[in-house]
C-alpha positions as CSV (number, residue, x, y, z in Angstrom):
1,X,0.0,0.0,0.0
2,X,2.7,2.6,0.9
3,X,4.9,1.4,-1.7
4,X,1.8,2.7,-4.2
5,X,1.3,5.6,-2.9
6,X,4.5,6.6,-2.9
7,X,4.5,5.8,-6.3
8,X,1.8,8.0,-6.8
9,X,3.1,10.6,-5.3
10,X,6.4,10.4,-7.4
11,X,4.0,10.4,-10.9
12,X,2.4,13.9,-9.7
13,X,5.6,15.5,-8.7
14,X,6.9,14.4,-12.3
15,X,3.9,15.6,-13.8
16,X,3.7,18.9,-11.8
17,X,7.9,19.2,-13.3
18,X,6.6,18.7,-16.9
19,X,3.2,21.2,-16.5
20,X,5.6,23.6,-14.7
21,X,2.9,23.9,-11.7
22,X,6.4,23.5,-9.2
23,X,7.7,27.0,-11.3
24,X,6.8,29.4,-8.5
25,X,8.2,26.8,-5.6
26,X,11.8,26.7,-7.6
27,X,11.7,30.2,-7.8
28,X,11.1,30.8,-4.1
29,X,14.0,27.6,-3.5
30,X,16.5,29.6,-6.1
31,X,15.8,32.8,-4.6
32,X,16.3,31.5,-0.6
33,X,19.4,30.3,-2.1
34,X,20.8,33.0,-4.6
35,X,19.8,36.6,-3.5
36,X,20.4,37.8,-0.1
37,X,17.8,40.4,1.7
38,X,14.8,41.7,-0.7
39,X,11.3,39.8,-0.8
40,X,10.9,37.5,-3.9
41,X,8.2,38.4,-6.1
42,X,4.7,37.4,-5.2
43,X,2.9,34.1,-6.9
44,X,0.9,36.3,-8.8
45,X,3.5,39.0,-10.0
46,X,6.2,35.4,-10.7
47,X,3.2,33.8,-13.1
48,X,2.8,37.9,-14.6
49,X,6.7,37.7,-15.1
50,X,6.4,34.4,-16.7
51,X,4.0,34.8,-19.1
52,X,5.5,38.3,-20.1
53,X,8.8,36.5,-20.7
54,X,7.5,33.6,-22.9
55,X,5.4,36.1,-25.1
56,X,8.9,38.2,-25.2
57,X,10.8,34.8,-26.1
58,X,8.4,32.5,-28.2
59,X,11.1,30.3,-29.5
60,X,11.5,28.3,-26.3
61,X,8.0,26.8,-27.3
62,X,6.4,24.6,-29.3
63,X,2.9,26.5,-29.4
């Protein structure tokens, strides 16, 4: 039973990866690690950012 679950468990965090749904918790990991003092940006104002930068950049996509 645990062994499934944990199986489970391992299949949404890969899915999550591919989606990019963990985006805004990598951020927040990079940022803890990377920038000292200063607030990272908010979830809402990371996903603005995002989006801005993938409509800036289109050729890192497929659609």
């Amino acid at each position: 039973m645990h062994r499934a679950r944990d199986t489970a468990r391992e299949l949404a965090w890969l899915f999550k990866g591919v989606m990019g749904e963990n985006a805004y918790q990598t951020y927040l990991d990079h940022y803890e690690r990377s920038h000292a003092g200063g607030d990272p940006m908010t979830e809402r104002e990371f996903w603005r950012d995002r989006t801005d930068r993938q409509d800036a950049n289109p050729e890192g996509r497929c659609c």
